[in-house]
Each structure stands twice: as structure tokens, then as C-alpha cells.
C-alpha positions as CSV (number, residue, x, y, z in Angstrom):
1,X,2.3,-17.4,7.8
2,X,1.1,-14.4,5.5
3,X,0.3,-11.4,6.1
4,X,-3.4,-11.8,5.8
5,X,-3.3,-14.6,8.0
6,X,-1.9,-12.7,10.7
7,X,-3.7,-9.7,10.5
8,X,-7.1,-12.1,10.2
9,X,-5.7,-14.2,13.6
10,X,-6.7,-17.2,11.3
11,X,-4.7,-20.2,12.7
12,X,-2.5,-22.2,10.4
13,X,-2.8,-25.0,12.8
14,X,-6.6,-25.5,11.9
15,X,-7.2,-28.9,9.9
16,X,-9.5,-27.1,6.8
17,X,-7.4,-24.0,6.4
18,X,-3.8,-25.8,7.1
19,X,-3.5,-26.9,3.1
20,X,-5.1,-23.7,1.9
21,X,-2.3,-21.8,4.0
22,X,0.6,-24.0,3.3
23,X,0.1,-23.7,-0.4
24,X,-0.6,-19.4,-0.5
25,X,2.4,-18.9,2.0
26,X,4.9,-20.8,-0.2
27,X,3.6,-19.0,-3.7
28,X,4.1,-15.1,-1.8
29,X,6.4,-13.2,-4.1
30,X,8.8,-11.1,-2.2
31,X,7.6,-7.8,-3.6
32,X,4.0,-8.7,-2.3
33,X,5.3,-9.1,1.3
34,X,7.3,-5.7,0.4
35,X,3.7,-4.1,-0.6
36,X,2.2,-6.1,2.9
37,X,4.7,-3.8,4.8
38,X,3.8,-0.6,3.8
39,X,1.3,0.1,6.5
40,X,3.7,-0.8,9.5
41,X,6.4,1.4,7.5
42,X,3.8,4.4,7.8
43,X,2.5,3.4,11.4
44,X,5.5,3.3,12.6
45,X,6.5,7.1,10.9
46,X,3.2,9.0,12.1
47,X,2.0,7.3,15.5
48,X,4.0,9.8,17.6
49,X,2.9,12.8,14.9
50,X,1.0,15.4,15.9
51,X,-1.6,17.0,14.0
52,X,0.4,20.0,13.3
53,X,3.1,18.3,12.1
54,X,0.4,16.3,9.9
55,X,-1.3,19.2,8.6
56,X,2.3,21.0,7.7
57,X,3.1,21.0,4.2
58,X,7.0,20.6,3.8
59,X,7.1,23.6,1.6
60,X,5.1,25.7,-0.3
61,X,2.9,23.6,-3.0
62,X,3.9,19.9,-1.4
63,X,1.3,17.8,0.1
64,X,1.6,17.5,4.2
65,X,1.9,14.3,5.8
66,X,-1.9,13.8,6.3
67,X,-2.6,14.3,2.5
68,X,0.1,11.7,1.4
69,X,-1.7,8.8,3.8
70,X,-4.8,10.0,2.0
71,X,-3.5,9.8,-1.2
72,X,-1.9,6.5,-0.2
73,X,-4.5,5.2,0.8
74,X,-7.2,6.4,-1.9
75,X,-4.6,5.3,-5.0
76,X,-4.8,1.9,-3.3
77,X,-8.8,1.6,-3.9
78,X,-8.9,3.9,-6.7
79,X,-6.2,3.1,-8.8
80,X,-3.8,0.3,-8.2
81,X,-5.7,-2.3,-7.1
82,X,-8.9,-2.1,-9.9
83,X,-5.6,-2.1,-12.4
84,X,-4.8,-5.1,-10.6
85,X,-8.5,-6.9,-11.1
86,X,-9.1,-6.0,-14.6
87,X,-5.8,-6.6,-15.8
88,X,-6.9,-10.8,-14.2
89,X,-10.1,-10.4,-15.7
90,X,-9.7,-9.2,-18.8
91,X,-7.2,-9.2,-22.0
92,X,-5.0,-6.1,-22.3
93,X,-7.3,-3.6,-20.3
94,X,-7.3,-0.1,-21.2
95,X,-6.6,1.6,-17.9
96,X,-7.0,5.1,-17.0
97,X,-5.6,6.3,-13.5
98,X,-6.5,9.1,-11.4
99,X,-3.7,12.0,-11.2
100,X,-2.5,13.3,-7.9
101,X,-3.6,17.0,-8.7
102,X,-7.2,15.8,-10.3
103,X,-7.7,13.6,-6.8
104,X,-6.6,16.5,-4.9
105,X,-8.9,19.0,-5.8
106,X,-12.0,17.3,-4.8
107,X,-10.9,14.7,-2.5
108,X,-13.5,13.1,0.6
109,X,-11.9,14.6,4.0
110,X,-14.3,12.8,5.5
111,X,-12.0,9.5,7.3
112,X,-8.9,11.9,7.6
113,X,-8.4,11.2,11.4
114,X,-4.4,9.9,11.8
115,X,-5.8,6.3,12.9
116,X,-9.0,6.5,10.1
117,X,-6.1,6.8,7.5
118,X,-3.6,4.4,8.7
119,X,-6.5,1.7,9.2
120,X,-8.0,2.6,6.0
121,X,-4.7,2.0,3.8
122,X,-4.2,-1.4,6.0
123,X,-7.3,-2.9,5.1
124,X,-7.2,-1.8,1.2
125,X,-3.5,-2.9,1.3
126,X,-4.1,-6.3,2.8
127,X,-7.4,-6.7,-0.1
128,X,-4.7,-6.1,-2.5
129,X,-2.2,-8.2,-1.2
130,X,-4.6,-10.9,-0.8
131,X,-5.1,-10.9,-4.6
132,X,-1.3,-10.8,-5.2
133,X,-1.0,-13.4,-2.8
134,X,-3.5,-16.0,-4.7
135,X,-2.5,-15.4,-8.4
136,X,-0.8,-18.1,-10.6
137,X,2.5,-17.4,-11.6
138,X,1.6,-17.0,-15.3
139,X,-0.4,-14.5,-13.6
140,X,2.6,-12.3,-13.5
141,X,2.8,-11.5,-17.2
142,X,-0.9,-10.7,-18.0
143,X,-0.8,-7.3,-19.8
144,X,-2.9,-4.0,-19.5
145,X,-2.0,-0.9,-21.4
146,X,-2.9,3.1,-21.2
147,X,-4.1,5.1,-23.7
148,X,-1.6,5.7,-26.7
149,X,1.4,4.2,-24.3
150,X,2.5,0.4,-24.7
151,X,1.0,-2.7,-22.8
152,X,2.5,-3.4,-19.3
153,X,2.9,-6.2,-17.5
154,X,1.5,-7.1,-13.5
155,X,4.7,-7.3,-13.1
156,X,5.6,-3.9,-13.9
157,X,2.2,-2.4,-12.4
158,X,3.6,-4.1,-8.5
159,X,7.1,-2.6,-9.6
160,X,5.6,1.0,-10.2
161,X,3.3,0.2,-7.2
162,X,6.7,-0.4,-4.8
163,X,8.2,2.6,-6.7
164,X,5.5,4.6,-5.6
165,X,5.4,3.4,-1.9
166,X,8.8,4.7,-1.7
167,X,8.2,7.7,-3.3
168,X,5.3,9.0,-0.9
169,X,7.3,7.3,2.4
170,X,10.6,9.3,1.5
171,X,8.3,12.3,1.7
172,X,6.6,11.9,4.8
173,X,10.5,10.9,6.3
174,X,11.8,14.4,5.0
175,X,8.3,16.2,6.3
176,X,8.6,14.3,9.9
177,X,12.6,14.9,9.8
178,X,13.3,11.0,10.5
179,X,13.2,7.8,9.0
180,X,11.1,4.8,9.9
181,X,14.1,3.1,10.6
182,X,15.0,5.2,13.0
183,X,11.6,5.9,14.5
184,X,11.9,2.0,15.4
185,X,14.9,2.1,16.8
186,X,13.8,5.1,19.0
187,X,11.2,3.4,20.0
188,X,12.9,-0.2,21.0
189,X,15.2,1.7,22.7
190,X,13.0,3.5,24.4
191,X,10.4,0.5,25.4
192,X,7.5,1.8,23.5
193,X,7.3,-1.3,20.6
């Protein structure tokens, strides 16, 4: 089952969604179940943080853990995803994105509460994995370009999206001082999955 099914409790087993289900699940490409994780990988790294350690930058100049979720989960909305719809809608979109330090500066604190921000990103994530999830697999290679740069591929806008996942979990892994990893196996060990 996907992960939209499960997170949307919709049941494989009934008779009008079964063929719907059966055809989605088969066509998931592994780096969209990769982007589906995300949001457990970051659960799973803040849900024992406190707000200190969220609101501690790592070093001088570096974003602290609470404004990496926010950026994570703003870039989603923002950025990756309406890359992802106009690149299936149109030919060769020109796309402009939204850099860290521009979004920064005059960012909306207003949903900035640890569960607002992991509950947030979920719900954008599983939007855009939903659209992953449905497209054709000629889909793949539909092109979209930035200014004076050459086009790209879908393909390579999920690869820079998985890049960039990685990127912002490393640094709230170094900022919290452990892995996700190992904050599950804490936890399993310690009965509190």
C-alpha cells in the first residue's frame, strides 16, 4: 500500500478503490517512497527535542533546527512542488526558486510550534508525493529549465529534491548530536516506538 493510502486510512480491500490502488502502488518509483519518508526521518530526530535545542543554532550564522523544518517544509509548497506541477503542465517552464537567505529574511513564524512544523511538511510532502505517485512514466523526462542555465529533467528536479532532504537532515543530526537511525534504535530499545 502507498504512502498516501496509509496516512489517508483508505482501505485497499474496498471494491471501487482496490483497482485504482493496485495500479498506483505498482507504478511508485523508489525515490518517491524515499521523498514519502522524509517526514518520519525528521519525526523521529526532533520528537524528544526540546525547544532550546530547536531554537540553538549549531554555530554562528547556521540555521537551528526549528528553521531547517521551516525551511523544509516551506521549499516543499514554495518551490519544489509548483516546479513539479508546471513542469506536467507546461513545455519547458521557466522556473525561478526561492533562495534560502531571501526566504529567511521575511519568513511567516506564525505555524513554527515543533508538531505545526512536522505536520505541516507531512501533509505538503504527501501532496507532492501523491503527484509523483500518479505520473506516467514518460512523465519522468518532461523538461523545465532556469534562467540562462540548461533544461532539466523531473528526473533530476526529485534527484536534487532527495539531495536536498539529505542535506537539511545531516544538519539537524549534527545540531541534535545523533542520527535518526540511532534515535530509533534508542527508542525500540527503550519501548517508546
Amino acid at each position: 500500500m502507498s504512502d498516501a493510502a496509509r496516512v489517508l486510512r483508505i482501505p485497499r480491500t474496498s471494491p471501487s478503490l482496490r483497482p485504482v490502488f493496485e495500479y498506483h502502488v505498482g507504478m511508485t518509483d523508489p525515490r518517491t517512497a524515499q521523498l514519502a519518508g522524509t517526514p518520519r526521518t525528521l519525526a523521529q530526530l526532533v520528537v524528544e527535542a526540546t525547544e532550546e535545542q530547536l531554537d540553538r543554532p549549531p554555530a554562528f550564522g547556521e540555521w537551528p533546527p526549528r528553521v531547517v523544518l521551516a525551511h523544509l517544509r516551506d521549499d516543499e509548497f514554495l518551490c519544489m512542488r509548483p516546479a513539479l506541477e508546471r513542469a506536467l503542465a507546461e513545455e519547458n517552464p521557466l522556473m525561478a526558486f526561492v533562495e534560502g537567505s531571501d526566504w529567511v529574511a521575511g519568513r511567516n513564524t506564525g505555524r513554527d510550534a515543533k508538531a505545526q512544523l512536522l505536520t505541516d511538511f507531512a501533509l505538503q510532502r504527501l501532496a507532492s508525493t501523491a503527484i509523483l505517485d500518479m505520473m506516467r512514466p514518460g512523465d519522468w523526462a518532461r523538461q523545465m529549465h532556469r534562467a540562462e542555465r540548461p533544461p532539466f529533467t523531473i528526473s533530476a528536479l526529485v534527484e536534487a529534491w532527495l539531495r536536498h532532504d539529505a542535506e537539511h537532515i545531516g544538519q539537524l543530526e549534527a545540531a541534535l548530536g545523533e542520527t535518526a537511525a540511532e534515535a530509533q534504535r534508542r527508542r525500540t530499545r527503550s519501548g517508546d516506538l
